[in-house]
Steps between C-alpha positions, in 0.01 A plus 500: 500500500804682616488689197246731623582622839752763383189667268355798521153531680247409253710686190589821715787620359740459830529860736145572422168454685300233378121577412198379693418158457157507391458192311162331480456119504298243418468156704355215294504305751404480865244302785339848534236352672694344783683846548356770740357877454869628633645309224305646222581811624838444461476438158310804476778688629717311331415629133284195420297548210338162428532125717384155351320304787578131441138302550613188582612494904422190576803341589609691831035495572428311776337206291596192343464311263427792275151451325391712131240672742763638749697628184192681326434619864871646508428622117174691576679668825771640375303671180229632777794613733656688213202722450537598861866548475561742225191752656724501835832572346660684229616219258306270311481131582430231265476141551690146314272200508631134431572220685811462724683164504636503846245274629281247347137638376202254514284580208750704320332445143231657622705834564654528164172485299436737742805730422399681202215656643733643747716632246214721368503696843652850430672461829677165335830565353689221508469111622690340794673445659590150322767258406716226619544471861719237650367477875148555615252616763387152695326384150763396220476542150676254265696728146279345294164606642675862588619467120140465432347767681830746395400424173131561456591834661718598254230407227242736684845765503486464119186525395435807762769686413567508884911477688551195644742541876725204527534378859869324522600249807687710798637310799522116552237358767857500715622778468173692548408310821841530678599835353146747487269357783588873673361713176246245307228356693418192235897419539406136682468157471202571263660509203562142256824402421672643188422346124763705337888513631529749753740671380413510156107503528500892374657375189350214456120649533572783293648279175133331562320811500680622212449164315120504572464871389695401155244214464176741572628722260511786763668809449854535646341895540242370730679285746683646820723244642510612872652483864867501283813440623854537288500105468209568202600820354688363236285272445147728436687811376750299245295249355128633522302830476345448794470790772669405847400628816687520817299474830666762734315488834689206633905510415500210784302285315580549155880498470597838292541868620498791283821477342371192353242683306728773451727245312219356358413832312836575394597176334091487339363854492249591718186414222392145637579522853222620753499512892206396731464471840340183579402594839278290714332543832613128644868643443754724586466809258572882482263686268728741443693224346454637111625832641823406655570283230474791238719711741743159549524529078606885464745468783644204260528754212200357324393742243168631634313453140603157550339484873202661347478254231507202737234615808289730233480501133572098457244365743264803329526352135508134651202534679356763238353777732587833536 
């Protein structure tokens, strides 16, 4: 990490002014729907080009247990608010549809024969946010029934051609009761205790994704294994073709900073990794989060075809819009 605070701004050869920074982005995922009008106004000012609205928000709603019908509720929302959305601003929002594992879903069978039809919407361009989760909302969910639902999801990925996003455990019930309680309203007593190790649930859920995607026969091309931290980089960028995403809106919460990613891209190459934002209403967010972190990445000496690559053209091919 060290290595790159002596570099040049972005490539400018050192004496010389750097030039504009006028790099678009693309945020495949984000709780747009949680967010307010200021915030997507941010984005527009931000040089935000496209956002992918993640469906699924149950697990900080105000209901539990989670039933199929609050879900397809939650699904049919967030495609209607899109429409909306992209008439009152000046990028284009799409939508992911799947079902989230960070709380127990009554009826959950019914959603995934539900799921393709989804998938059909032109809004639709990817499905998730999924996978492994080692602590949950009030309503556990035992690995082999989340190995179940994770799975059937990547079938539907498969045969529709669609990305899958990769949820991947963050904080220990603990640590995010005692340590977030000030920036996360669901940080409480709510949450179940841990299946996985705490301190090696990331891991640990993302060998099982990667072991269920193997068995669907899914695409390394198609699955984005998110919310990344340098624990897994090795991991996904050595031993898979997988794309990884790093969630930037909440450095407290996640446990990397910039120069993370920066190292990331200089020991990898910049063609698999992709930045999202992640940001939710219920927490503590900046929406100019994708912003500052392309900023935070020249000021590293990042080179800015690289920066592109990661907020713009990767997420663009990924997601397969324009």
């Amino acid at each position: 990490m060290t290595s790159f605070t002596n570099r040049p701004l972005g490539g400018t050869p050192a004496g010389e002014t750097p030039e504009p920074l006028e790099i678009p982005w693309i945020d495949i995922h984000q709780h747009t729907q949680s967010l307010t009008w200021n915030d997507r106004e941010r984005f527009d000012l931000s040089g935000a080009r496209a956002a992918v609205m993640i469906a699924a928000g149950y697990y900080w709603a105000p209901y539990r247990p989670v039933s199929a019908d609050d879900v397809r509720f939650l699904w049919d929302d967030a495609l209607r608010r899109a429409a909306c959305f992209d008439h009152r601003h000046f990028y284009d929002q799409y939508v992911a549809v799947g079902v989230h594992t960070w709380a127990g879903v009554e009826g959950s069978e019914e959603l995934l024969a539900a799921l393709p039809d989804y998938c059909a919407d032109e809004r639709v361009v990817a499905i998730g946010e999924t996978g492994i989760e080692s602590t949950h909302h009030t309503v556990g969910w035992g690995i082999d029934e989340q190995r179940d639902v994770v799975r059937e999801q990547m079938h539907v990925a498969r045969e529709t051609g669609l990305p899958i996003l990769i949820h991947t455990p963050g904080s220990s019930k603990g640590g995010l009761s005692a340590r977030y309680s000030h920036s996360y309203e669901e940080a409480n007593a709510s949450f179940t205790e841990p299946l996985l190790g705490p301190a090696t649930a990331k891991r640990e859920a993302v060998e099982i994704d990667l072991e269920l995607a193997d068995e669907t026969g899914l695409s390394d091309e198609q699955v984005v294994i998110d919310h990344a931290s340098p624990e897994i980089v090795p991991l996904v960028l050595e031993n898979t073709d997988c794309y990884l995403s790093f969630s930037v809106s909440a450095p407290w919460l996640r446990g990397f900073d910039p120069a993370d990613v920066a190292s990331a891209i200089e020991a990898y190459g910049a063609d698999r990794i992709v930045l999202d934002t992640d940001l939710i209403g219920a927490m503590e967010h900046d929406a100019f989060a994708m912003k500052r972190t392309i900023m935070d990445l020249c000021r590293l000496g990042v080179d800015r075809e690289d920066v592109r690559a990661i907020v713009y053209e990767n997420p663009s091919k990924l997601l397969g819009i324009d």
